[in-house]
C-alpha positions in Angstrom: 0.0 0.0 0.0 1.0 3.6 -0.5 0.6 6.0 2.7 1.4 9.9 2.6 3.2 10.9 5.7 2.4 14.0 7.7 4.1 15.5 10.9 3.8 17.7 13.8 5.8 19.5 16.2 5.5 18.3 19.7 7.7 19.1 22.8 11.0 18.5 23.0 11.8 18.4 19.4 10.0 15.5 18.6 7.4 15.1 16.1 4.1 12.8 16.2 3.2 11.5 12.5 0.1 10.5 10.8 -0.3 7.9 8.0 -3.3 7.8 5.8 -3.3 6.5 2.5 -2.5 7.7 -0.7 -5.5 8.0 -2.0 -7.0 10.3 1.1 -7.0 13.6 2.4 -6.3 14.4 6.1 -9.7 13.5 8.1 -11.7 16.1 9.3 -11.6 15.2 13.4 -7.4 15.4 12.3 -7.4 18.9 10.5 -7.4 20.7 13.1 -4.0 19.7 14.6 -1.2 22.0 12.1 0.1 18.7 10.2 2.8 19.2 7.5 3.7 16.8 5.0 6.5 14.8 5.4 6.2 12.1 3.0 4.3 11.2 -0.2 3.0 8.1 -1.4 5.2 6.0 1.1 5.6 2.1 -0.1 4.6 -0.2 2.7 3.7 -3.7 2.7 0.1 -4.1 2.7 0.3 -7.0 5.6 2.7 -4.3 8.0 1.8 -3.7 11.2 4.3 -1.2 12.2 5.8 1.7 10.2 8.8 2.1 12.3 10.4 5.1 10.9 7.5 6.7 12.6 6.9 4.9 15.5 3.6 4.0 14.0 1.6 0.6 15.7 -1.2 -1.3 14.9 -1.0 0.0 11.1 -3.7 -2.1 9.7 -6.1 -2.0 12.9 -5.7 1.9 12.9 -6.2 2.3 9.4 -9.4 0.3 9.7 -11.2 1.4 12.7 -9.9 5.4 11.5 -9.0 5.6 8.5 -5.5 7.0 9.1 -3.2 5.6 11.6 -1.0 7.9 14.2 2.1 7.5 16.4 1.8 5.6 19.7 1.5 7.0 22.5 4.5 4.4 23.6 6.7 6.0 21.5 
């Protein structure tokens, strides 16, 4: 699958991301948050669970419960 990558600012120089695919804009309940694009049409194999270049878990579950999949909270 192909995922744009966006990112935001968060304390201490580090930066929460946001994956949603290609095909999709930024969801609504997320466009309020100031979300820059960090990456375009990013490859990733459709059965991945983790995006770890951006500390991204549960790909696939957050994708579809949300339609866009964000940082952990872990992380």
């Amino acid at each position: 699958m192909r995922l744009d990558i966006y990112r935001r600012a968060e304390t201490d120089g580090k930066f929460s991301y946001l994956a949603v695919p290609e095909t999709r804009d930024i969801p609504e309940e997320a466009t309020n948050t100031d979300w820059e694009v960090e990456a375009r049409a990013v490859e990733v194999a459709d059965d991945a669970e983790r995006i770890e270049d951006y500390d991204i878990d549960n790909l696939n579950g957050q994708l579809s419960e949300k339609g866009y999949a964000v940082t952990s909270v872990l992380h």
